[in-house]
C-alpha positions as CSV (number, residue, x, y, z in Angstrom):
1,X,-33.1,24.1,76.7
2,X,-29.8,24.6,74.6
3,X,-30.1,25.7,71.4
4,X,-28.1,23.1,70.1
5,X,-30.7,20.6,70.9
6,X,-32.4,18.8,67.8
7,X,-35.8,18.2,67.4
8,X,-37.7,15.2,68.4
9,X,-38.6,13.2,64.8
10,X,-36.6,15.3,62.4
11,X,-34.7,13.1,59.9
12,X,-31.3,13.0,59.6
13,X,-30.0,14.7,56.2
14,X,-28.5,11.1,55.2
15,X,-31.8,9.2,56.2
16,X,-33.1,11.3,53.3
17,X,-30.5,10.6,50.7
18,X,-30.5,7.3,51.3
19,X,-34.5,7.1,50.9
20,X,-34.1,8.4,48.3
21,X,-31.9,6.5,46.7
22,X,-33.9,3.4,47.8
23,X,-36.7,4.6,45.8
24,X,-34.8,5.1,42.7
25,X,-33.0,1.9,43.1
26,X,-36.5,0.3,43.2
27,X,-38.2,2.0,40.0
28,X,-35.1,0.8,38.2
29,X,-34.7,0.7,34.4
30,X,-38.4,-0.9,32.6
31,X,-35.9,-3.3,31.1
32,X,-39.2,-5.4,30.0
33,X,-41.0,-1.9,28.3
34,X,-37.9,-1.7,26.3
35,X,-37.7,-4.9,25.2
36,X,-41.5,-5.2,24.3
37,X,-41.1,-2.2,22.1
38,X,-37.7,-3.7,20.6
39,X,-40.0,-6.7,19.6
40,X,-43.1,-5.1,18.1
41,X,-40.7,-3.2,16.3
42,X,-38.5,-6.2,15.3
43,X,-41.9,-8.1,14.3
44,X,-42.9,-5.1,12.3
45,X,-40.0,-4.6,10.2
46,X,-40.5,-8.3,9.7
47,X,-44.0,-7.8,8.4
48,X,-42.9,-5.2,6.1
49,X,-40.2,-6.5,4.5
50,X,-41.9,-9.8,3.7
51,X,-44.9,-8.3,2.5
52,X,-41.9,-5.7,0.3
53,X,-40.4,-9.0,-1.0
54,X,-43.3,-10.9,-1.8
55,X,-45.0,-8.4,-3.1
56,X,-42.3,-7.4,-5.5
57,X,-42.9,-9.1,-8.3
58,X,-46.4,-7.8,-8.8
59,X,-45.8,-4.5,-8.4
60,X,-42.8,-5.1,-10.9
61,X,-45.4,-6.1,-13.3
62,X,-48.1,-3.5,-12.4
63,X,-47.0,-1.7,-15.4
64,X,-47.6,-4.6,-17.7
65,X,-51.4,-4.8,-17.2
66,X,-53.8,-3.7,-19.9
67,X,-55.2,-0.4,-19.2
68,X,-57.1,2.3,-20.9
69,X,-54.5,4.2,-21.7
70,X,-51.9,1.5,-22.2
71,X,-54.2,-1.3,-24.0
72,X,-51.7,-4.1,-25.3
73,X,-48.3,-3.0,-23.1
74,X,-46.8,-6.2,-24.6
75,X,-45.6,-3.8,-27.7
76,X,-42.8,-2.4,-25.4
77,X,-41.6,-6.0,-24.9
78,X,-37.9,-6.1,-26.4
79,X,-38.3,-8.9,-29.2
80,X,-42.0,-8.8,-29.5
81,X,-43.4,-9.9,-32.8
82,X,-46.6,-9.2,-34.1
83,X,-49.5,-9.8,-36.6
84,X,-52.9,-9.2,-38.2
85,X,-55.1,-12.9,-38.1
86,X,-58.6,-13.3,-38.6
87,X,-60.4,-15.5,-36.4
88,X,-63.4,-17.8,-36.7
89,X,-61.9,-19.8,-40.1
90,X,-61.5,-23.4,-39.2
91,X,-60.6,-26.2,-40.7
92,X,-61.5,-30.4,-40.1
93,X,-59.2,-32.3,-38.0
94,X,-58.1,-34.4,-40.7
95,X,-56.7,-31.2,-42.4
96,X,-53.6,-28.6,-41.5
97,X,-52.3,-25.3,-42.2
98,X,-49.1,-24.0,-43.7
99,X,-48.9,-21.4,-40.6
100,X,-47.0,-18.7,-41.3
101,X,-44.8,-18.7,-38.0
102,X,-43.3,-21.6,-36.3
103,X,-45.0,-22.0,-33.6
104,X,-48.2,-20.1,-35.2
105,X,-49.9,-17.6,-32.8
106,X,-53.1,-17.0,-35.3
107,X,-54.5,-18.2,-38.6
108,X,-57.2,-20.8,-39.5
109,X,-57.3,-23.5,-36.4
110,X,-59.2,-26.6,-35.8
111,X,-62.7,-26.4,-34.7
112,X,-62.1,-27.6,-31.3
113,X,-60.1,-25.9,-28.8
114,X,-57.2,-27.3,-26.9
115,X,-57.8,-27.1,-23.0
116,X,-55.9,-24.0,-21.3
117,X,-56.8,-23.6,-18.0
118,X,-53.4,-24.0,-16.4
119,X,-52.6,-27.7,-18.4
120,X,-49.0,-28.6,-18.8
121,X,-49.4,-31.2,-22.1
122,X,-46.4,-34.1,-21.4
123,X,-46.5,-34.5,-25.0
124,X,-46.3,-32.4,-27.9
125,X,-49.8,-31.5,-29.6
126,X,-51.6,-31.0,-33.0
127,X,-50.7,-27.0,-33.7
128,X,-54.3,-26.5,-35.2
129,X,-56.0,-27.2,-31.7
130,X,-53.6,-25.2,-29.9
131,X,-53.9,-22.0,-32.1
132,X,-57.8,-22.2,-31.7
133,X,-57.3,-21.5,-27.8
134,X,-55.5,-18.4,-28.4
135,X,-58.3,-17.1,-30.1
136,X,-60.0,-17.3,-26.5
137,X,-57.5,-15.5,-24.9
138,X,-54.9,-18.2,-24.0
139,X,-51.1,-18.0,-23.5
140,X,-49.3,-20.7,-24.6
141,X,-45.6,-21.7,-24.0
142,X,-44.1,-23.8,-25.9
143,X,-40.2,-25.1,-25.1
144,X,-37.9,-27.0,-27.3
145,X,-38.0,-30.2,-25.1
146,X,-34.0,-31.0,-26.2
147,X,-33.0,-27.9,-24.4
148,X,-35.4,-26.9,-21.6
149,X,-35.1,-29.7,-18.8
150,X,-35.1,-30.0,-15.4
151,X,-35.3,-26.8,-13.3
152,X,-35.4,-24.9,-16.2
153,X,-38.9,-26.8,-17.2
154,X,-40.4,-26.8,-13.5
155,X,-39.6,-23.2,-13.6
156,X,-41.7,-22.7,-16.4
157,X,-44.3,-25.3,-15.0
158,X,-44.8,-23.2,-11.7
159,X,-46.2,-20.6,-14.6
160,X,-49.0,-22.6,-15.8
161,X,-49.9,-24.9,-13.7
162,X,-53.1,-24.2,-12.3
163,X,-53.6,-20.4,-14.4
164,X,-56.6,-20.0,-16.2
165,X,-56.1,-19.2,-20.0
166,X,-52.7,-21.0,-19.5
167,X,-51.5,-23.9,-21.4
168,X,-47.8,-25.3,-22.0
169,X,-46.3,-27.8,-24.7
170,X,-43.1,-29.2,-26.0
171,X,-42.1,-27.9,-29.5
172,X,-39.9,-30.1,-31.5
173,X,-37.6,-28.4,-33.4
174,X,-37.8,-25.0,-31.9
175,X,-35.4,-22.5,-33.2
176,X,-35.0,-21.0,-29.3
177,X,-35.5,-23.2,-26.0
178,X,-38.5,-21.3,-24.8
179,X,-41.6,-19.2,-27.2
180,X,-44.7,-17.7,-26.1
181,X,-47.7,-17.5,-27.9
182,X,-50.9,-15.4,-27.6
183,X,-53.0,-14.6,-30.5
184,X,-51.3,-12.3,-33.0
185,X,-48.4,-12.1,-30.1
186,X,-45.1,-13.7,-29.9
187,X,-42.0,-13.9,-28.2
188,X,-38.8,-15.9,-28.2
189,X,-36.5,-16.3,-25.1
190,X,-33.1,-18.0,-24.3
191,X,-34.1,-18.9,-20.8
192,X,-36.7,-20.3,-18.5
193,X,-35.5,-17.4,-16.2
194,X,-36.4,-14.4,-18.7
195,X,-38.2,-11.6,-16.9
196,X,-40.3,-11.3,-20.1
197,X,-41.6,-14.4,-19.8
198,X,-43.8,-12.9,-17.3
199,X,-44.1,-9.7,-18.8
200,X,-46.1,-11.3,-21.8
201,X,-48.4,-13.3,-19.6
202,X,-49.6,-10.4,-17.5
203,X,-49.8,-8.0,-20.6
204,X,-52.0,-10.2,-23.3
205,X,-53.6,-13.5,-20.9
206,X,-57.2,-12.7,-21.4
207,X,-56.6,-9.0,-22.5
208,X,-59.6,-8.0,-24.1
209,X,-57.8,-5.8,-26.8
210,X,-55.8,-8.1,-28.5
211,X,-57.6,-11.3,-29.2
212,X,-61.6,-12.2,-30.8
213,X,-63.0,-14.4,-28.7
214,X,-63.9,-12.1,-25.6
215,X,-65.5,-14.7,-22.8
216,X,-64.7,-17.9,-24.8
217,X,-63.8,-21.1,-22.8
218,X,-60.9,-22.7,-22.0
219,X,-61.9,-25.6,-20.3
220,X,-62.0,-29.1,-21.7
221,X,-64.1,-30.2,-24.3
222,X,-63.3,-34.2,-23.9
223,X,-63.8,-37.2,-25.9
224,X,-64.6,-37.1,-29.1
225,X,-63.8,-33.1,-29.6
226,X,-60.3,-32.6,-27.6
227,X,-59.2,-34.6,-24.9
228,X,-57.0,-33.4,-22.8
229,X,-56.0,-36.6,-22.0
230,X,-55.6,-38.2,-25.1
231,X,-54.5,-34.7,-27.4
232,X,-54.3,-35.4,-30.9
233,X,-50.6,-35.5,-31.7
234,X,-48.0,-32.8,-32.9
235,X,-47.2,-33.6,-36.7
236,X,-43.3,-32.4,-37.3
237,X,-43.2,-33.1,-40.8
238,X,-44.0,-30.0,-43.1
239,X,-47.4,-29.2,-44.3
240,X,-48.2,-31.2,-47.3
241,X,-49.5,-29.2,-50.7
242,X,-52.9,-29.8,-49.8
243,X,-52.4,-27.5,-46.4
244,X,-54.6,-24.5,-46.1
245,X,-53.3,-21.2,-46.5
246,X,-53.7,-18.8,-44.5
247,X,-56.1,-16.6,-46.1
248,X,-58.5,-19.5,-46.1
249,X,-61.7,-18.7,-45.0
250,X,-63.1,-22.2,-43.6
251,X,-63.9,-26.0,-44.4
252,X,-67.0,-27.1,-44.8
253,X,-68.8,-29.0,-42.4
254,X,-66.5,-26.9,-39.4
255,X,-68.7,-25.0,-37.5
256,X,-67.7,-21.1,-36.7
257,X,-67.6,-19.8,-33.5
258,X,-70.9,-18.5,-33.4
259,X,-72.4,-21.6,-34.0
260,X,-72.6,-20.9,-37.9
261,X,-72.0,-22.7,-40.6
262,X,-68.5,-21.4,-42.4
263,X,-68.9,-20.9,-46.0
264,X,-67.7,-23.3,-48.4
265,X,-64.1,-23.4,-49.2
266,X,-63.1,-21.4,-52.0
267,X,-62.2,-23.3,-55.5
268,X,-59.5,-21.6,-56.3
């Protein structure tokens, strides 16, 4: 046989090229690996930047909480005011107070509490009621109702509405469209849209260093105490001479806190 002659079966050098090619043509690009990786990704980044951007807020105001080492951070609030009150000293519902701050955020109060568990009042109330409910921890807001309006006042709204120790009023004749109130605590703002307004409400709502009444309520008392439908109303004119002071220790008749008996009202 020739030497030249080619073996029976061997394949021809191009047969195997273009095998091979045929299988690589076949694997291809995993087009659908790529983009199912693209998506989880996509969906991830998603996940974390909501979670980044709803989040924010709270972790903006993490530094604002009560802590042991940090127990009233409302004193680093720019424009915070504050003061010394006693509580317990009430007076009847027929009497008021010459409060030393307008709106008063401690002092004597009435002897029945205004409800504060997230109530936005449509009216202005009796200022002796609502002081009593910062003794239990409360926050209230009060807005001068010829200046706060519309989204301005549903901003403020969506902070109240529905928060425990939370209660909101208008203010007649306030000197600045929106003040905040906890006990011994204020704070006067310019606009519904005031970061500190939120600052104030997570450093003193129900912070156990900075008002008496640890664990009191805030819920409704009803007819014949306070009703929250039926408040007794906000009195604009100034206190009369006959309006307590406030170093006055308590009517008689009022009950204290504790269930007590306040002494009798001093003579002089």
């Amino acid at each position: 046989m020739a030497s030249g002659t080619k073996k029976k079966g061997a394949p021809k050098k191009g047969s195997v090229t273009a095998a091979r090619g045929s299988v690589v043509s076949k694997k291809g690009v995993p087009w659908g690996t790529i983009i199912s990786v693209v998506a989880v990704v996509a969906l991830a980044a998603v996940v974390v930047t909501y979670y980044l951007v709803q989040s924010a807020p709270k972790r903006a105001l993490a530094s604002w909480t009560p802590s042991a080492d940090n127990p009233d951070p409302s004193l680093k609030i720019s424009g915070i005011v504050t003061a010394q009150y006693q509580g317990s000293v009430h007076v009847l519902p027929t009497e008021r107070v010459a409060y030393d701050h307008t709106p008063p955020f401690g002092g004597p109060h009435d002897g029945y509490w205004a409800a504060c568990n997230g109530i936005v009042y449509p009216k202005a109330v009796r200022t002796e009621n609502m002081v009593h409910s910062l003794e239990h921890g409360a926050v209230w807001i009060a807005y001068n109702p010829d200046q706060v309006t519309g989204d301005a006042l549903n901003t403020l709204k969506g902070k109240v509405e529905g928060k425990p120790y939370t209660m909101m009023s208008p203010y007649p004749g306030l000197d600045k469209p929106v003040s905040l109130q906890s006990w011994g605590h204020q704070l006067k703002v310019d606009s519904a849209g005031d970061q500190r307004i939120d600052e104030f409400i997570a450093a003193l709502r129900t912070n156990q260093n900075t008002y008496p009444e640890v664990g009191a309520s805030c819920d409704a008392l009803g007819p014949g105490a306070f009703d929250p439908d039926n408040p007794p109303p906000f009195d604009p004119a100034p206190p009369g001479p006959d309006a307590k002071p406030m170093n006055y220790q308590g009517s008689t008749g009022t009950q204290q806190d504790s269930g007590m008996p306040s002494a009798p009202a001093p003579t002089s």
